[in-house]
Each structure stands twice: as C-alpha cells, then as structure tokens.
N, CA, C and O atoms as CSV, one atom per row, in Angstrom:
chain,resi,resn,atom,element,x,y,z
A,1,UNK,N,N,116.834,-180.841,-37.662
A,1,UNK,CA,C,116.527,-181.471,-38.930
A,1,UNK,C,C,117.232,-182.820,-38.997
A,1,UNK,O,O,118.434,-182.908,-38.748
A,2,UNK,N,N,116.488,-183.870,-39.332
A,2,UNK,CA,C,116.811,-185.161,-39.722
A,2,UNK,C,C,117.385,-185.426,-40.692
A,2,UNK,O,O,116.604,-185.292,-41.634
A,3,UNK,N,N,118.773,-185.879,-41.166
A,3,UNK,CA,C,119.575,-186.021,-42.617
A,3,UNK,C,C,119.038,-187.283,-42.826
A,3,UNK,O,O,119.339,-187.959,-41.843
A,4,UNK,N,N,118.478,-187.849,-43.512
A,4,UNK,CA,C,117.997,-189.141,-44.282
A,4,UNK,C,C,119.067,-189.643,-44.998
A,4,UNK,O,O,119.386,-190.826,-44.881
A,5,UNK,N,N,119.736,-188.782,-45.822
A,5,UNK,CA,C,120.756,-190.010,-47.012
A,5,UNK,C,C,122.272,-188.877,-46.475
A,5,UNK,O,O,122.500,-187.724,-46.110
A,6,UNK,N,N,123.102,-190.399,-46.799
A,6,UNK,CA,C,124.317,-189.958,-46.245
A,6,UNK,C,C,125.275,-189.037,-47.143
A,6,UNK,O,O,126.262,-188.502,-46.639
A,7,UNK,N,N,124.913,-188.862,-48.614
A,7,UNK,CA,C,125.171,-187.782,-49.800
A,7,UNK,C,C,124.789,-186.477,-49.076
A,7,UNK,O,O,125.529,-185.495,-49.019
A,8,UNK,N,N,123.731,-186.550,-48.602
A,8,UNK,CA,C,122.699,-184.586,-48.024
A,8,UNK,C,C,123.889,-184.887,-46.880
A,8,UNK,O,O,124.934,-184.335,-47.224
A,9,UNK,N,N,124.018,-185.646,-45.559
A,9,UNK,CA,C,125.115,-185.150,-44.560
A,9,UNK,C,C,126.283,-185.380,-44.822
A,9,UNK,O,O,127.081,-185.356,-43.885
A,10,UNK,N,N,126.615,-185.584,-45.757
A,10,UNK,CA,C,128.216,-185.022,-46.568
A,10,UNK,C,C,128.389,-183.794,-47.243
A,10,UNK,O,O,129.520,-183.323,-47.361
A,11,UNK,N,N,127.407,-183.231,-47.694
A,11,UNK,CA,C,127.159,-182.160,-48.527
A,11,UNK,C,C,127.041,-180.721,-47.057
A,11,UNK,O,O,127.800,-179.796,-46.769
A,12,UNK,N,N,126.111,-181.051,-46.643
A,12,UNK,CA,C,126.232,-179.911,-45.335
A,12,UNK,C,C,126.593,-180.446,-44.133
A,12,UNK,O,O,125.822,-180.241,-43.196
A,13,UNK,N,N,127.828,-181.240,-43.886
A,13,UNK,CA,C,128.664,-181.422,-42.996
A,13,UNK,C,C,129.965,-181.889,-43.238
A,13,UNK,O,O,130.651,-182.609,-42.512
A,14,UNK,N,N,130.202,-181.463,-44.207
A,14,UNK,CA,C,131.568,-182.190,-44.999
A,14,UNK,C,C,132.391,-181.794,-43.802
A,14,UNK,O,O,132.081,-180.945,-42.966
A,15,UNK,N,N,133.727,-182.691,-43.843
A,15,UNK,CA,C,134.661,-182.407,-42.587
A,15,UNK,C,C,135.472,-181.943,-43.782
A,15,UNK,O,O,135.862,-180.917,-43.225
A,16,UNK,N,N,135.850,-181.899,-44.580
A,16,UNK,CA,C,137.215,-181.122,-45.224
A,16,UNK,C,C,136.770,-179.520,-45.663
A,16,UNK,O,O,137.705,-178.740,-45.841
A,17,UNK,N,N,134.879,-178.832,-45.907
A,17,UNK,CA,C,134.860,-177.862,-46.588
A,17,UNK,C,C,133.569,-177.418,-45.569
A,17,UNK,O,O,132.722,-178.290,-45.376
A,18,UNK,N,N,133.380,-176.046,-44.883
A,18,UNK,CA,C,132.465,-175.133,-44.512
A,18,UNK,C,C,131.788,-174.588,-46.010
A,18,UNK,O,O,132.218,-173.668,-46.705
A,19,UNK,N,N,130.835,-175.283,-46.217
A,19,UNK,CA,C,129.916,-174.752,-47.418
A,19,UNK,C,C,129.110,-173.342,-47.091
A,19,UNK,O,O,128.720,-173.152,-45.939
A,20,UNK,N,N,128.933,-172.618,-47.849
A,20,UNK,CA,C,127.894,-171.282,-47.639
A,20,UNK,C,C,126.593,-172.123,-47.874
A,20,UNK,O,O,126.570,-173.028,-48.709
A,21,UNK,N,N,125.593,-171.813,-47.161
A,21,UNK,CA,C,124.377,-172.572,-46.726
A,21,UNK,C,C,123.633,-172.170,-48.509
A,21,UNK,O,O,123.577,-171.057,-49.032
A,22,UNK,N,N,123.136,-173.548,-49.105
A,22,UNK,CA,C,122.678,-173.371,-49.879
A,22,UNK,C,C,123.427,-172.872,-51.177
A,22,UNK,O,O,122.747,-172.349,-52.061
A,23,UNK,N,N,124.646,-172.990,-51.321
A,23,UNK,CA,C,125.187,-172.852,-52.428
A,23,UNK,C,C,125.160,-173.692,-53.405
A,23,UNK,O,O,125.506,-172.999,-54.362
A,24,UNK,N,N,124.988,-174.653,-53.755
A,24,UNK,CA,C,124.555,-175.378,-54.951
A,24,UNK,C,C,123.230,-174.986,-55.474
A,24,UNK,O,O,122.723,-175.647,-56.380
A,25,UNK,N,N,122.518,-173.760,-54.874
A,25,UNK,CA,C,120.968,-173.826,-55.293
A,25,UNK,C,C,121.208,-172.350,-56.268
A,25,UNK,O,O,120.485,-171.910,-57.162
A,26,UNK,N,N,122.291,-171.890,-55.806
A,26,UNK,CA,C,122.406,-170.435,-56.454
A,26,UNK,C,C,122.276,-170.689,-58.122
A,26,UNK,O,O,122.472,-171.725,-58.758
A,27,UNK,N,N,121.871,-169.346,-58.584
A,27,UNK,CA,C,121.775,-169.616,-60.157
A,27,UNK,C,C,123.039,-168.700,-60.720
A,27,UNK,O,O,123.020,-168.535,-61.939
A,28,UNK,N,N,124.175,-168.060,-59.974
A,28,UNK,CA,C,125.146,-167.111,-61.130
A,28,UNK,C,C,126.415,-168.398,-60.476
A,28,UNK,O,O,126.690,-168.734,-59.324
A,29,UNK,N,N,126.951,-168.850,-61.820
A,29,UNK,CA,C,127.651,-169.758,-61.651
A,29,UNK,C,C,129.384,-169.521,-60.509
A,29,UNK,O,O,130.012,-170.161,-59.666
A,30,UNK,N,N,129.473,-168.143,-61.260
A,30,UNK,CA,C,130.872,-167.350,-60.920
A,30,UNK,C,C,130.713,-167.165,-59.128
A,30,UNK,O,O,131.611,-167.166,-58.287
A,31,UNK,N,N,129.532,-167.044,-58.982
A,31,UNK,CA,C,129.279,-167.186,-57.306
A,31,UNK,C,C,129.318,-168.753,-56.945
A,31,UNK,O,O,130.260,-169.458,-56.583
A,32,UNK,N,N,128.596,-168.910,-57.065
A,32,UNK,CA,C,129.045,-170.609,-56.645
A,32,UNK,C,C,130.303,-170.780,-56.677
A,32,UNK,O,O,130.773,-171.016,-55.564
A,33,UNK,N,N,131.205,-170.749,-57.707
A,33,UNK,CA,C,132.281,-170.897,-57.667
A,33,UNK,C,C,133.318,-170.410,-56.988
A,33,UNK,O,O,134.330,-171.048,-56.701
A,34,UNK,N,N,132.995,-168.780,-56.598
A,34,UNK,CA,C,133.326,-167.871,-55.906
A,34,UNK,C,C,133.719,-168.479,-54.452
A,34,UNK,O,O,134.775,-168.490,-53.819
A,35,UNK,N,N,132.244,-169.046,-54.160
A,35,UNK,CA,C,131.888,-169.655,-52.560
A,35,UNK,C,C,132.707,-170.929,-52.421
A,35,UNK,O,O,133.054,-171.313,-51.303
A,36,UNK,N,N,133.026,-171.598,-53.532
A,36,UNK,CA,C,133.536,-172.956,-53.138
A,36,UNK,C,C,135.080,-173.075,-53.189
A,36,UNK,O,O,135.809,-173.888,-52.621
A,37,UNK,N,N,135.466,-171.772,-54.242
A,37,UNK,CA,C,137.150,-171.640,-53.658
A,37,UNK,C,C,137.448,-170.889,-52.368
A,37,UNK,O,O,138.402,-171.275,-51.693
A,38,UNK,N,N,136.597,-169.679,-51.897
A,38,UNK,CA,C,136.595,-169.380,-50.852
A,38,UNK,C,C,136.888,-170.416,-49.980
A,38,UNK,O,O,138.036,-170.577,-49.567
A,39,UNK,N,N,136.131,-171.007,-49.716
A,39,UNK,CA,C,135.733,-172.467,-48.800
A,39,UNK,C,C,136.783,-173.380,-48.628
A,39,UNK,O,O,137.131,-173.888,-47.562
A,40,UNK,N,N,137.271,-173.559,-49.743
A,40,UNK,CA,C,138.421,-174.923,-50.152
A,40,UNK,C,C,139.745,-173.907,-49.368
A,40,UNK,O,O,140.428,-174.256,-48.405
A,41,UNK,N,N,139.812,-172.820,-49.989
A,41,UNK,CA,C,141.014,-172.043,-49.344
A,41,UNK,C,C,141.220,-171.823,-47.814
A,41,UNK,O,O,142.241,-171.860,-47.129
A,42,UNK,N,N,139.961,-171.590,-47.515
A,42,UNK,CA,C,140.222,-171.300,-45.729
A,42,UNK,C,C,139.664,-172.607,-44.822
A,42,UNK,O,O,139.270,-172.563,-43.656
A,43,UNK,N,N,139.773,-174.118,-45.958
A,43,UNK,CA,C,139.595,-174.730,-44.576
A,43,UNK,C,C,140.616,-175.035,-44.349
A,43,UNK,O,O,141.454,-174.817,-45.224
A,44,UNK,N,N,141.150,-175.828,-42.790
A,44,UNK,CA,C,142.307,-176.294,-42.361
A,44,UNK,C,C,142.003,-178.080,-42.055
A,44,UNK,O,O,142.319,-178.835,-41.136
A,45,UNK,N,N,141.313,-178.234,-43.209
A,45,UNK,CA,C,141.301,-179.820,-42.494
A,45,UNK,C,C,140.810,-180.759,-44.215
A,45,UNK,O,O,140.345,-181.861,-44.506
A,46,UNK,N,N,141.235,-179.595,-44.923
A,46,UNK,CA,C,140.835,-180.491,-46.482
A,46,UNK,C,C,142.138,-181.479,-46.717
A,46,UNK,O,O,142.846,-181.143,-45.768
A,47,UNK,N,N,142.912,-182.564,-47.473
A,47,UNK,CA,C,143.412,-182.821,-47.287
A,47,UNK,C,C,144.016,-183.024,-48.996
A,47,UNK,O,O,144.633,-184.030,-49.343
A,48,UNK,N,N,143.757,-182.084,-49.752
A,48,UNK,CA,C,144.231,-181.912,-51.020
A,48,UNK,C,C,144.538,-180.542,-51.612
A,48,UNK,O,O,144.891,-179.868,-50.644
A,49,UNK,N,N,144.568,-180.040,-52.339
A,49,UNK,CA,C,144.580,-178.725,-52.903
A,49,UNK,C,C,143.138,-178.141,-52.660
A,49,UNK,O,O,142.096,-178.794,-52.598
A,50,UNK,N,N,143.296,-176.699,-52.529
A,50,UNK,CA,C,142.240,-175.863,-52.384
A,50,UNK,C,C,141.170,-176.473,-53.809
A,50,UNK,O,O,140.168,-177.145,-53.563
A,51,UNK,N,N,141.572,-176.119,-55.257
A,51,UNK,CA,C,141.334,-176.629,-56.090
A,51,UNK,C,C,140.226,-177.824,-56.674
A,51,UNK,O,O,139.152,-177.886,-57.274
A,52,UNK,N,N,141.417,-178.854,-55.975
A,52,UNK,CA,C,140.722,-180.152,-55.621
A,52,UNK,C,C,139.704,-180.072,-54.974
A,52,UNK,O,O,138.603,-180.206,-55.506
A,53,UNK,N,N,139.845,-179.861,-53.829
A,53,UNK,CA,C,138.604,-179.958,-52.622
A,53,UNK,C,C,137.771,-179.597,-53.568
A,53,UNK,O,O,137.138,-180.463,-54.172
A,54,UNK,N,N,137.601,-178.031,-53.910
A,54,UNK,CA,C,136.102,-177.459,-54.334
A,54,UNK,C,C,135.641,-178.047,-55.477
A,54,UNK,O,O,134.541,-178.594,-55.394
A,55,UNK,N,N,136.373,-178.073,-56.816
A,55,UNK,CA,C,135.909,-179.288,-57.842
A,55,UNK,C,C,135.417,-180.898,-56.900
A,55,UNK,O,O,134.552,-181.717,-57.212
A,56,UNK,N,N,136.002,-180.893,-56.153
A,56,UNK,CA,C,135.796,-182.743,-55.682
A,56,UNK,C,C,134.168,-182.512,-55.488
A,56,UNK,O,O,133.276,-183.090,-56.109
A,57,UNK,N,N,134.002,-181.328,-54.270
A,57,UNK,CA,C,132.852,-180.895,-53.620
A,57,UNK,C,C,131.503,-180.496,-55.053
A,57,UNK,O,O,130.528,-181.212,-55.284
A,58,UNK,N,N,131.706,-179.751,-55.484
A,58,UNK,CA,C,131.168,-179.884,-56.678
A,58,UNK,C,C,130.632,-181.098,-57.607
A,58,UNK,O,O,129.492,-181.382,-57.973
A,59,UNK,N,N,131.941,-181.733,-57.859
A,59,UNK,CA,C,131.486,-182.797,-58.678
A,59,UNK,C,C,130.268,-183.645,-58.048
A,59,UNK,O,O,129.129,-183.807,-58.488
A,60,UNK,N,N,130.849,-184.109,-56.931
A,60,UNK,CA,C,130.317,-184.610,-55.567
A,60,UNK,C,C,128.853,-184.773,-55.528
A,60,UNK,O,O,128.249,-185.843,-55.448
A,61,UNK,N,N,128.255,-183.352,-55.607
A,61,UNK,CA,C,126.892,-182.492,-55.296
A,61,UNK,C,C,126.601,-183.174,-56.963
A,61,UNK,O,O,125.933,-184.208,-56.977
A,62,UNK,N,N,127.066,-182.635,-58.290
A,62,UNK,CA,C,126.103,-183.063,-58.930
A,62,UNK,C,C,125.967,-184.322,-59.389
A,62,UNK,O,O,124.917,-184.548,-59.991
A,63,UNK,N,N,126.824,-185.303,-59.258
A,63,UNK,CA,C,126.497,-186.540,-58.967
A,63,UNK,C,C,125.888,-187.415,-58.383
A,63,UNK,O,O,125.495,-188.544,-58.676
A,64,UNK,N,N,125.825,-186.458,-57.083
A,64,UNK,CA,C,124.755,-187.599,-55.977
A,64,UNK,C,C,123.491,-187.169,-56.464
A,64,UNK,O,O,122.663,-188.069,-56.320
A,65,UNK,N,N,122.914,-185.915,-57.100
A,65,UNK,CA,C,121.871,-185.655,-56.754
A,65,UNK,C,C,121.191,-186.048,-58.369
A,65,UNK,O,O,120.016,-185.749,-58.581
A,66,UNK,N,N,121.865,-186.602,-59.257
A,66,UNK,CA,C,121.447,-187.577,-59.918
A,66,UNK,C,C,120.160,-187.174,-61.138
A,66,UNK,O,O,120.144,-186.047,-61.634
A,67,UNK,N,N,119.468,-187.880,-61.398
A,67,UNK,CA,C,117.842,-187.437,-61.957
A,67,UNK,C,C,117.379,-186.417,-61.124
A,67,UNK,O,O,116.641,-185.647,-61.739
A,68,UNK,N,N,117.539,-186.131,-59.956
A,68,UNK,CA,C,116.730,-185.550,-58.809
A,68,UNK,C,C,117.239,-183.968,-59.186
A,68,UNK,O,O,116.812,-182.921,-58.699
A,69,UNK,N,N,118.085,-184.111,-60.012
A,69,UNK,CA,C,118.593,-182.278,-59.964
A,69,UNK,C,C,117.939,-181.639,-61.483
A,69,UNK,O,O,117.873,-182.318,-62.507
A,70,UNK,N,N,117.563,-180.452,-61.395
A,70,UNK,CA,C,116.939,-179.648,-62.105
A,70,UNK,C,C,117.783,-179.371,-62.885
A,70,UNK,O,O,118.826,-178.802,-62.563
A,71,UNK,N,N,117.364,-179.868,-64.539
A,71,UNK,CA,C,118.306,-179.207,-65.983
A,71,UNK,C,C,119.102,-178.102,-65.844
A,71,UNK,O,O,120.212,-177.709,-66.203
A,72,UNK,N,N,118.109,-177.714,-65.168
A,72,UNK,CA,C,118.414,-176.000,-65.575
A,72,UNK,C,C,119.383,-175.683,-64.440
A,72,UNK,O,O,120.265,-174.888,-64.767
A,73,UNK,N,N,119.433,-176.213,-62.916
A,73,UNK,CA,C,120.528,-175.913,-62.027
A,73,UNK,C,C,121.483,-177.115,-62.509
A,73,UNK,O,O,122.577,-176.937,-61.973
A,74,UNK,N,N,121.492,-177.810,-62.992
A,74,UNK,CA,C,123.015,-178.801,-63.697
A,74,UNK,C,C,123.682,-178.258,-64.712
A,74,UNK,O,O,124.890,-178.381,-64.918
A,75,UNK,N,N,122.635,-177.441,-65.583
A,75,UNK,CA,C,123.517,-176.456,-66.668
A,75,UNK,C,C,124.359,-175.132,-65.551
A,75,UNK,O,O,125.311,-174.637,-66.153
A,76,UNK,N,N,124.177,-174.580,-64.234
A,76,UNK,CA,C,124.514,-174.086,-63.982
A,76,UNK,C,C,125.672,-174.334,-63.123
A,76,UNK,O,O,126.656,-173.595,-63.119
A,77,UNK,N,N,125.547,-175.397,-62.382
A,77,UNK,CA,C,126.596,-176.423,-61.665
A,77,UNK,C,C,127.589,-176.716,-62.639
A,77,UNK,O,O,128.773,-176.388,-62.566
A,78,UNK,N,N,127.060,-177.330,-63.524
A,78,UNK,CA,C,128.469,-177.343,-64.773
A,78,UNK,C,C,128.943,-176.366,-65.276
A,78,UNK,O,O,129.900,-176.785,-65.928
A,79,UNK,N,N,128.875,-175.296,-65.388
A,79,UNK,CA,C,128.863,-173.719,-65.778
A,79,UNK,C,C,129.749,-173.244,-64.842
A,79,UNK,O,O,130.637,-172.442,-65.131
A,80,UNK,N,N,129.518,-173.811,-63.428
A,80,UNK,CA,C,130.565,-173.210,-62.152
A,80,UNK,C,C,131.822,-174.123,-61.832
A,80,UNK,O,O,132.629,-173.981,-60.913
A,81,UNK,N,N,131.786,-175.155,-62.878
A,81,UNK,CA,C,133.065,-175.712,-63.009
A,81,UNK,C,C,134.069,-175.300,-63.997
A,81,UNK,O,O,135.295,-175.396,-63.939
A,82,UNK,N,N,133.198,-174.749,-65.054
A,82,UNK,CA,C,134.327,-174.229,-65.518
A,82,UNK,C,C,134.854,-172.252,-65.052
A,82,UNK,O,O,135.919,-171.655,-65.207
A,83,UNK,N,N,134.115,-172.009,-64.732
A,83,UNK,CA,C,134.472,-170.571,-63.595
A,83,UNK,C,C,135.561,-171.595,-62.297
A,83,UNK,O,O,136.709,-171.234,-62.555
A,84,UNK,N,N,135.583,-171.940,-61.904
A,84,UNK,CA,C,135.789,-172.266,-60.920
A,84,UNK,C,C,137.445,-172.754,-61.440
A,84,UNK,O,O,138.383,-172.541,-60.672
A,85,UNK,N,N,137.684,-173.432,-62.835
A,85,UNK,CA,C,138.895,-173.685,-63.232
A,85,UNK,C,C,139.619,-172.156,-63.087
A,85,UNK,O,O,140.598,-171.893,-62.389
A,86,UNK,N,N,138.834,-171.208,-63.967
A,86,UNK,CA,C,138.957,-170.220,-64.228
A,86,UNK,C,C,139.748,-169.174,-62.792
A,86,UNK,O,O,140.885,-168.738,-62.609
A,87,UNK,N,N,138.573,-169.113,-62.081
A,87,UNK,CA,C,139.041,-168.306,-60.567
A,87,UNK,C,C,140.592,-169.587,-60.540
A,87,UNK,O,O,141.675,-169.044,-60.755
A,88,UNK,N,N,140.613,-170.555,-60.385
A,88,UNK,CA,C,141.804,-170.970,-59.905
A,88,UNK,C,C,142.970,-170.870,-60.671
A,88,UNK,O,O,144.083,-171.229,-60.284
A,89,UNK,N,N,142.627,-170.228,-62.098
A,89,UNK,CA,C,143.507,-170.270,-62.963
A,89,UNK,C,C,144.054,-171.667,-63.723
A,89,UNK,O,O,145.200,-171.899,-64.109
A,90,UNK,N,N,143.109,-172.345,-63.795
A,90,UNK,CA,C,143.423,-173.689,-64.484
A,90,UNK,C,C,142.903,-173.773,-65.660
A,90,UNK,O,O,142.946,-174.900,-66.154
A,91,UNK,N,N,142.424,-172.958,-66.275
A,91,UNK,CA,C,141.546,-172.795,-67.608
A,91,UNK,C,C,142.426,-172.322,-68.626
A,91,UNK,O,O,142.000,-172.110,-69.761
C-alpha cells in the first residue's frame, strides 16, 4: 500500500507508538483508549510519558483528519480522551 499524505504514515508508522491496526475507527471510546495507553506504555522508543504519547497520538489523529472525519467518530475520539485521562488517572 502506497501512503500518500505524511499525517496517514505517521499515524500507522509512528516511531514512538505500535498502534492496534485501525484503532481510531473503533466506536467504544474506553477501547480506544484502552489500546492507546496500552501502546504508549509498552513502547520503548516514545520519548515522553506514557500519558503524553497516547493523548499526543490521539490529538494528532483528530486533527489531521480535519473536515474529513465523521461527527459521529469525533464525538467518539473526543469521548476517548476523556477515558483515556481517566484510565491514566488524570481526571
């Protein structure tokens, strides 16, 4: 597969986070979130807090993807930020 924009090969090739394939598409927020502290925790090459990373990664995703992202998965992306405070205990 051909990556066209350099946002999509940051997103599934990030060097600081092993993403679960297709996790920004999921609809239960607490999973997403689930997947992205997982992720942030067991990589060895992020270069901030577990925390950080996965909010960064997050934010990241729904920013680049701009107009182009579906209401209804941005209400859920934002939904897994605040789970995601939550799992980390920052809430």
């Amino acid at each position: 597969m051909v990556l066209h924009r350099w946002s999509q090969r940051v997103t599934e090739k990030s060097d600081a986070l092993d993403l679960e394939k297709n996790v920004f598409s999921l609809e239960d927020p607490a999973r997403i979130a689930s997947s992205l502290k997982h992720s942030a925790e067991q990589s060895r090459r992020r270069k901030s807090t577990p925390f950080r990373s996965a909010m960064s990664m997050l934010t990241f995703y729904i920013n680049r993807a701009g107009k182009e992202l579906d209401p209804k998965q941005r209400r859920i992306l934002e939904q897994a930020k605040d789970e995601l405070r939550m799992q980390f205990g920052k809430a």
